[in-house]
N, C-alpha and C positions, 0 to 999 in steps of 0.2 A: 811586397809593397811596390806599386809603381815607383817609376820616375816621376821625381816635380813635375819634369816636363811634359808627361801625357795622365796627370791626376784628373784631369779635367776630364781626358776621353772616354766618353761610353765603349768598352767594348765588350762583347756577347762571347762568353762560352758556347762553344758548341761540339757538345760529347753526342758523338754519332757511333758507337758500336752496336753493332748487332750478332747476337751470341747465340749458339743454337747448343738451349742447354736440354741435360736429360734431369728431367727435377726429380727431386725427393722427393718423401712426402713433407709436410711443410711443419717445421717445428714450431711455429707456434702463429698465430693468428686466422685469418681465414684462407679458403680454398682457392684464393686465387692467385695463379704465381704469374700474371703480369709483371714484370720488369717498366713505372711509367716511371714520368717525373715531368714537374711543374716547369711553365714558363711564364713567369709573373714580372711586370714592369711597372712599379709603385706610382698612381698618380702624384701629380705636384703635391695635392693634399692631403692623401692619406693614401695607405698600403694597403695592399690588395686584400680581402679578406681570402680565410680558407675555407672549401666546402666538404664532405664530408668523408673524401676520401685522398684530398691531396688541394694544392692549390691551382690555382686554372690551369689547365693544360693547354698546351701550344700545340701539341701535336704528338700523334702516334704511330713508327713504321711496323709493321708488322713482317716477322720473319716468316715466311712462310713453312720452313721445317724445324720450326720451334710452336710454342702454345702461342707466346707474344712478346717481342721484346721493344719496348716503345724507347726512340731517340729521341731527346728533346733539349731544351734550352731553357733554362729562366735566370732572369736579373732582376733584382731588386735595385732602384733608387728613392733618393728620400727627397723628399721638400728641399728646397735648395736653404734653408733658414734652418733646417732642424736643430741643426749642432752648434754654431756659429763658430767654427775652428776654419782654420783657412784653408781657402781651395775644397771645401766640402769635407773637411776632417773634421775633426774632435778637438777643442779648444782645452788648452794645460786646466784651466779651473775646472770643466768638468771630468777630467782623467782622475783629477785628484777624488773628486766625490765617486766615481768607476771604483777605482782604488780601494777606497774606502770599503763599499760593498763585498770587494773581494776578500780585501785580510778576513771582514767577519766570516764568510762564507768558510774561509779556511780554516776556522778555530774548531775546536770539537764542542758537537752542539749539547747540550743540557735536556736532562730528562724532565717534562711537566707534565702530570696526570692530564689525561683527554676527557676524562672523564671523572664519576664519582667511584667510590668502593665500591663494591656490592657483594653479596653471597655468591659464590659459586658451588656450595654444600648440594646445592639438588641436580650437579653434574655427576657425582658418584652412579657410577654404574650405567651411565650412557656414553655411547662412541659418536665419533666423528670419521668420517673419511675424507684424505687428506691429497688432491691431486694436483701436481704440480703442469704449468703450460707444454714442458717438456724434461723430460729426464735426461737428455743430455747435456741442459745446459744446466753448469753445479750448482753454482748459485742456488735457484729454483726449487734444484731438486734437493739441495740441503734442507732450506728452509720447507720445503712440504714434510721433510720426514721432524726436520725439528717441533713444527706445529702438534706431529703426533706425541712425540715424545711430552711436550707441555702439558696436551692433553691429557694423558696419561697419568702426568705427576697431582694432576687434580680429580685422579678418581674413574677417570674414562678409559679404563684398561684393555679394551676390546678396539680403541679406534686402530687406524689402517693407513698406511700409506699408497698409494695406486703409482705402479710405474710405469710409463705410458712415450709412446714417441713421439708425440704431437699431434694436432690437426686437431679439424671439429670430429672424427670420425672416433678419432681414440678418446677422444672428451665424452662425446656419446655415449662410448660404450663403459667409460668409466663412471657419469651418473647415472646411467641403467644399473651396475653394479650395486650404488648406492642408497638407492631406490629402492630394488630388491635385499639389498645386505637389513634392511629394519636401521639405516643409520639415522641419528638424531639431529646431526647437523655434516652441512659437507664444507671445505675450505676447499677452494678455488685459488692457485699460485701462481703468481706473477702473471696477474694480467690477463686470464681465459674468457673469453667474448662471450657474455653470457647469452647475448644475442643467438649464438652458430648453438646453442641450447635450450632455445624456447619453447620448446613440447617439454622434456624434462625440466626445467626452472618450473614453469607452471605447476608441471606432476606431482614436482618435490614441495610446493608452496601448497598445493590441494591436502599432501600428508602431512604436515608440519613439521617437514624438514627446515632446519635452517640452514642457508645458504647463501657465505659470506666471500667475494672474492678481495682478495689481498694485493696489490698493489695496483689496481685496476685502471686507475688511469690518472689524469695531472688536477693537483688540488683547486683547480678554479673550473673541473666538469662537474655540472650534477650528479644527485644520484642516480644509480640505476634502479630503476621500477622494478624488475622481475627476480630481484634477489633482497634478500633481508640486509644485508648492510654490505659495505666495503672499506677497505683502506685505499687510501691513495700515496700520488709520490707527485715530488717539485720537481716532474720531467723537466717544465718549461723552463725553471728555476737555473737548471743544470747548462742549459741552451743561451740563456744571458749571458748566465756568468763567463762561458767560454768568448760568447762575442767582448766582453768587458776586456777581458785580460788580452783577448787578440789586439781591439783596438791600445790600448795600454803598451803593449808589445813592440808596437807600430809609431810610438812615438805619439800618435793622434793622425797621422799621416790615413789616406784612405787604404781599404785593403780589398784584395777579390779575395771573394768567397766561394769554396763550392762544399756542396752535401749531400753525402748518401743517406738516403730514408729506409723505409721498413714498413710503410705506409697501411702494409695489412694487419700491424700492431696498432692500434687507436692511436698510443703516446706519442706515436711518431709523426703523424700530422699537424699533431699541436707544437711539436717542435720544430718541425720544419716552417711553421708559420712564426713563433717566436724567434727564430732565427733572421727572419725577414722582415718583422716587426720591427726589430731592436736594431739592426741595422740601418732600415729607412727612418728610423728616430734621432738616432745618433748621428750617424754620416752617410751626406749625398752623395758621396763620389764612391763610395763603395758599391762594389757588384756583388752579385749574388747568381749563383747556380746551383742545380742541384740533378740530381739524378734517381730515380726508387729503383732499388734491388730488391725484390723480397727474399728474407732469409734463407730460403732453400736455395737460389738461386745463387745469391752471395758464394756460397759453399760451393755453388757448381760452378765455378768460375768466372761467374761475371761481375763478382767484388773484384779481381784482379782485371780484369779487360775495363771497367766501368772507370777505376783510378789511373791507370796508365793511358788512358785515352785524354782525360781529362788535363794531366800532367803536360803530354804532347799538346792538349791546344790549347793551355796558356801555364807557360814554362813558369810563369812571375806568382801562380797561386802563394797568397800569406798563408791562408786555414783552409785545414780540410775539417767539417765535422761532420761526427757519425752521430744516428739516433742510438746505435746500440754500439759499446765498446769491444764488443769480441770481434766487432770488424776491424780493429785495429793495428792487431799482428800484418794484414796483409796490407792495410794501407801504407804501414809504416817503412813496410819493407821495400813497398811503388817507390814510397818518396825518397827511399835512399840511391836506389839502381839507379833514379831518373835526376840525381843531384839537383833535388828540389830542394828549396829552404822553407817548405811548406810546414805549421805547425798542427796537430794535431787537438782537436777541441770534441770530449763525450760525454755520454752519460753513461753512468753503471759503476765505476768504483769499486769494481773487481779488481781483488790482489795479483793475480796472473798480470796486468795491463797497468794497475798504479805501481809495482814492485818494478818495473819501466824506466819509470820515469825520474828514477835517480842514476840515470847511467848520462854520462857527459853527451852523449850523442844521441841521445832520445830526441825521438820529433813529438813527444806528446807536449802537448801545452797544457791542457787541463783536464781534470776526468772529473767526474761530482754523481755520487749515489748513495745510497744508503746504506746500513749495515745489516748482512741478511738476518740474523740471530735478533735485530732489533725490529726487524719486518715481521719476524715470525710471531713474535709476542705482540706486538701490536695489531696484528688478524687476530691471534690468539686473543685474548683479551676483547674487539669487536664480535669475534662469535659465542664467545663465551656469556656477554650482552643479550644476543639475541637471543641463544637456547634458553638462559633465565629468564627473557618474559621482560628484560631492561630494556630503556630507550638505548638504539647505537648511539653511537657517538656521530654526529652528523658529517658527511663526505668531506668537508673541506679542511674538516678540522682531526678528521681520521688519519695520520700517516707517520713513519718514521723520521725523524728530522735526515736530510742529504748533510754530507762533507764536501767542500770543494778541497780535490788534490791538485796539490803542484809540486813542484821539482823541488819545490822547499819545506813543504811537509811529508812526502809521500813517505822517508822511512819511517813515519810512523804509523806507517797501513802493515799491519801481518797476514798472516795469514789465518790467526784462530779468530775465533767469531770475537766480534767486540771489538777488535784488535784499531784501534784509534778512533774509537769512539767512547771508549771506558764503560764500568758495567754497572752504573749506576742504573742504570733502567731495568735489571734482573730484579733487585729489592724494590724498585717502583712498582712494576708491575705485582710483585707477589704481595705488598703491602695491601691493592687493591684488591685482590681477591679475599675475603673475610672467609672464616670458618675452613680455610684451605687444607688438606688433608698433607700436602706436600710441609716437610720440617725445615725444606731452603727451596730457592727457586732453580728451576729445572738448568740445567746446562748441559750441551753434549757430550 
């Protein structure tokens, strides 16, 4: 939090590293391991929009014994009237309605059918194969093998799970697999660009494969055209509520902002724009930076060069947030060597990163995602739609309900599935399957 006395000042981040990495291959989005990031300045009347790969860009240096690593800058300001709290902050009567939003956010959310019952008796003796964006992140990869398992318990005793290291390359060769295996429907986990597979999607739609990808992007995009249904997730959801609780945190007072993105993951665009939204809504004196790491990259070192640079050029950062929380271990550990009082704001609600956030010296502030085992049934159940010849359930309304974690509920995240979200949704979901061959609903 600045000083009173310079709350008023505009000042500009500027994260200038350039890192000369040897990239991976890319765990999960598309083939491009650019390293950019946005430089946005909110007109008086409204915030910048975003365009399809990030929001406007300022500029990009290019390393020359690297593929590309782009230095940039972006701030966000808002309307000088948005918020009407003093000095361009948050006024107590709206913290309180902030507030408000947050406890609910943090309660464990209730299970409500998406849809109608239906027969799932004409799945007997058909498979699915089941591929997650990458097998080494767990999450992911639990929920692809748990989708087979559900499958299974309803009769599809041949379906498959595919373990694969990411990229569009391994995705490829995984619905060629599918294609030629005679499978009946494929599930697509956490998020696979159906796009970087439009010869196959096509292939598989020409056979009457169905092909359903599962957490695919934030519940206010359309659908996608070249796949039979999806589920979604309240990425953007997850990206408020950390702005709520930072401003909250802060007293109402203004705060800098900076964020690392992911931007070759679709969710993360949208979040990095809601991050910038919600801020020029709320408070004007708030800044905004950000930086894009793509995930390979991250890992090769430029998640630690990317935060420690950032640290050094404005010591006073309030929030760091991530589009994806397994960035967290490294940021958290910047902020401690660099005696930051920075707090941490993510999405993903993974146990390893909320089991965190009950230690006295945690810089996490908030995490917020969903429960994998509750993602897996909910695709499960959307493809299970489709192979029967049922309407999906329409995108918006497709997705597992998010938990917001904090310091004051996180002991109750575990680590076995379900684990603070309770398993009411196990008999939801098996109630809707009629004629169900399974005697209880599937559990790992």
């Amino acid at each position: 939090m600045r000083p009173t006395s310079t709350r008023s000042t505009r000042r500009r981040l500027v994260v200038a590293s350039v890192v000369a990495l040897s990239l991976a291959a890319a765990a999960c989005g598309s083939d491009d391991d650019d390293a950019s990031s946005s430089d946005t300045t909110a007109d008086s009347s409204a915030a910048a929009p975003a365009d399809s790969t990030a929001d406007t860009t300022a500029g990009t240096t290019a390393d020359s014994t690297a593929d590309t690593t782009a230095d940039t800058t972006a701030e966000t300001t808002a309307d000088s009237g948005a918020s009407g709290g003093a000095e361009g902050g948050v006024s107590a009567e709206k913290l309180a309605e902030l507030q408000a939003e947050v406890d609910a956010a943090a309660e464990a959310p209730e299970f409500a059918p998406q849809g109608p019952a239906f027969d799932v008796s004409s799945l007997a003796g058909k498979k699915i194969f089941s591929m997650p964006v990458a097998s080494s992140l767990t999450g992911c990869d639990n929920m692809a093998q748990w989708v087979v398992g559900i499958a299974e318990s309803v009769g599809m005793e041949d379906s498959f799970y595919y373990q694969n290291d990411g990229g569009p390359q391994a995705w490829q060769a995984g619905m060629e697999q599918a294609i030629n295996g005679g499978y009946d429907g494929v599930a697509l986990v956490c998020g696979i660009d159906p796009n970087a597979l439009t010869p196959q999607m096509e292939q598989a739609r020409e056979m009457g494969i169905s092909v359903v990808d599962l957490h695919l992007a934030d519940v206010s995009v359309p659908a996608e055209p070249l796949i039979a249904g999806q589920t979604n997730g309240e990425f953007n959801k997850s990206m408020r509520m950390g702005v709520y609780t930072a401003l909250i945190n802060s007293g109402g007072e203004p705060i800098d902002v900076f964020m690392i993105t992911a931007n070759e993951n679709p969710p993360s665009v949208g979040m990095e724009q809601e991050v910038q939204d919600t801020l020029a809504e709320l408070c004007s004196a708030c800044t905004f930076s950000s930086q894009n790491v793509p995930i390979p990259d991250f890992f090769g070192g430029a998640g630690q060069s990317t935060i420690d640079a950032a640290l050094v050029a404005n010591p006073d950062l309030d929030a760091v947030f991530l589009s994806y929380d397994f960035m967290a271990p490294v940021v958290e550990g910047s902020i401690k060597a660099n005696g930051s009082d920075a707090k941490i704001y993510g999405f993903g609600g993974d146990f390893p990163v909320v089991s965190t956030m009950t230690a006295p010296d945690s810089a996490m502030g908030t995490d917020m995602g969903p429960d994998f085992l509750w993602m897996a049934y909910s695709g499960a159940d959307q493809l299970f739609r489709a192979m029967t010849g049922e309407p999906v359930i329409p995108s918006d309304e497709a997705f597992a309900p998010y938990r917001l974690w904090t310091s004051e509920n996180a002991g109750e995240k575990g680590a076995e599935p379900g684990a603070g979200f309770g398993d009411a949704f196990l008999q939801g979901y098996y109630d809707l399957w009629t004629n169900n061959p399974a005697s209880e609903p599937y559990t790992p």
